[in-house]
N, C-alpha and C positions, 0 to 999 in steps of 0.2 A: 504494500500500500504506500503511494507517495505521502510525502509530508504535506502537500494542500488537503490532500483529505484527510489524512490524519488528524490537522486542525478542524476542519470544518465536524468531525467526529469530537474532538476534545472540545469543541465550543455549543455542540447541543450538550454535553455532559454538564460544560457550567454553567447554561443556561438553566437546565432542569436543576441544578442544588440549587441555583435561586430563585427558580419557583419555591422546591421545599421551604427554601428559606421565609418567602414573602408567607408561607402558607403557617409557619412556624412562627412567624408575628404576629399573625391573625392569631393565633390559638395564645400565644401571650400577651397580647393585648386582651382579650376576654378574660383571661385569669387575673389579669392584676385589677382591673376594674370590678370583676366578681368580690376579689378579697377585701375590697372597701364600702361596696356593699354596704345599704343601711343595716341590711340584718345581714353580718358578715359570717362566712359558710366557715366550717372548720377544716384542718387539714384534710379530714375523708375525702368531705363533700367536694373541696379542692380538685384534690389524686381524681375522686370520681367524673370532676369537671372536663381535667383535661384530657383524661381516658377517652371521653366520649367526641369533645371538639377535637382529641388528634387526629381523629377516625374520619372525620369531616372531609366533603371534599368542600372544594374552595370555595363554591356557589353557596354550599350550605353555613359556612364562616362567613360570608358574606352577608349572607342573610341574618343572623345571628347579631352578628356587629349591627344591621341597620335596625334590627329591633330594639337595640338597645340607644339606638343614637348616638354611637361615641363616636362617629366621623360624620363629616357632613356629606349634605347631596353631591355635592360637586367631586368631591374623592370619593364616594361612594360610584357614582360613573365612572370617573377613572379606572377606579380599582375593579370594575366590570369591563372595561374595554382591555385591562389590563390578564383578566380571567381568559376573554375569548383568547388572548394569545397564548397562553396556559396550556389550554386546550389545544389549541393548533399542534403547541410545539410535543405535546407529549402522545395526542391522540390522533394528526393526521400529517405529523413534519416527512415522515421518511413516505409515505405514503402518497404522500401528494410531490415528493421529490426523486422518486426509483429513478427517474430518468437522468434528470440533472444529478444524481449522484455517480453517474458513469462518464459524465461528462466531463472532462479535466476544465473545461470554457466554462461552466458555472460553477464550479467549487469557491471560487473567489465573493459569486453575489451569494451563494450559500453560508458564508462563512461571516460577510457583512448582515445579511439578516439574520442569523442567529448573533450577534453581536448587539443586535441592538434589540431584539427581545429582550435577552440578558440585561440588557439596560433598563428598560421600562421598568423589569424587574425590581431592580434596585432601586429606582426612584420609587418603585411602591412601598418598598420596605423603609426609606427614606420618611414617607408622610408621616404611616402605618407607628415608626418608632417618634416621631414627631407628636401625632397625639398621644403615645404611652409617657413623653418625655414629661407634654403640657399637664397632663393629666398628673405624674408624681409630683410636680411643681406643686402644684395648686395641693397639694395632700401632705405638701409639707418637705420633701422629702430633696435631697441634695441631688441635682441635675447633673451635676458635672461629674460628680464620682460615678455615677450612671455612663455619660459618657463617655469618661476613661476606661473605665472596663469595655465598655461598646468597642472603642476605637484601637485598644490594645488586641479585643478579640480578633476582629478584622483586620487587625493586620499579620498577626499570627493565620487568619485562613486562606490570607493573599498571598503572604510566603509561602503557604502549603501547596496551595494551586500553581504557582509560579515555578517553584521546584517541582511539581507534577508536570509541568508544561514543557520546562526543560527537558524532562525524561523522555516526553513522548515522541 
């Protein structure tokens, strides 16, 4: 296998961890607003919260999120235009591309649109950590040491992927 598709292989791979990813803020953003709660759940009810939303697919966290109201319409759309790419990338990308995957002449636009999937991605998780940020502010709670661990995380998962990237 050449190296252009080798990329365009390793770049639906880290578009899909950041689908998980964006799906795995959804499912943390519902937990931390459940634990403040007027009538706040115990660790069970917690454990049995996130049991059930990890199990979710994104349509259904979506839904979820907008009963509760903790993002607005406007990111609520986004983060639906952002689902239908979700879906594309994981239930119709190779499918709708058998052909162009043999093509050495699209491997390049293959690799730009999964590139910027991946993008959307992250500016969902972007909002997504945005209202979980606003939300610990307003509950009292130090934003930056939040931060710092956020941004110490990701960068430890960037050098992970970057050293996977090399390998490949």
């Amino acid at each position: 296998m050449t190296s252009k598709l080798q990329r365009v292989f390793a770049r639906f791979g880290e578009a899909a961890s950041h689908s998980q990813s964006l799906e795995a803020a959804l499912v943390n953003l519902l937990l931390v607003r459940c634990q403040f709660a007027p009538q706040a759940l115990d660790v069970s009810q917690i454990s049995s919260m996130e049991s059930i939303w990890s199990r979710k697919t994104m349509g259904g966290l979506l839904s979820d999120v907008r009963d509760r109201g903790y993002l607005s319409e406007e990111q609520l759309s986004d983060l639906e235009i952002v689902r239908g790419r979700r879906n594309y990338l994981i239930h119709r990308f190779f499918y709708e591309n058998a052909e162009a995957l043999t093509l050495a002449s699209r491997w390049d636009q293959l690799e730009t649109e999964l590139i910027n999937i991946s993008s959307s991605f992250k500016r969902a998780i972007a909002v997504i950590e945005g209202a979980f940020l606003d939300f610990l502010a307003r509950e009292g709670f130090d934003r930056s040491a939040f931060e710092q661990l956020r941004d110490r995380t990701m960068s430890e998962l960037v050098e992970c992927a970057e050293q996977s990237w090399r390998r490949a």
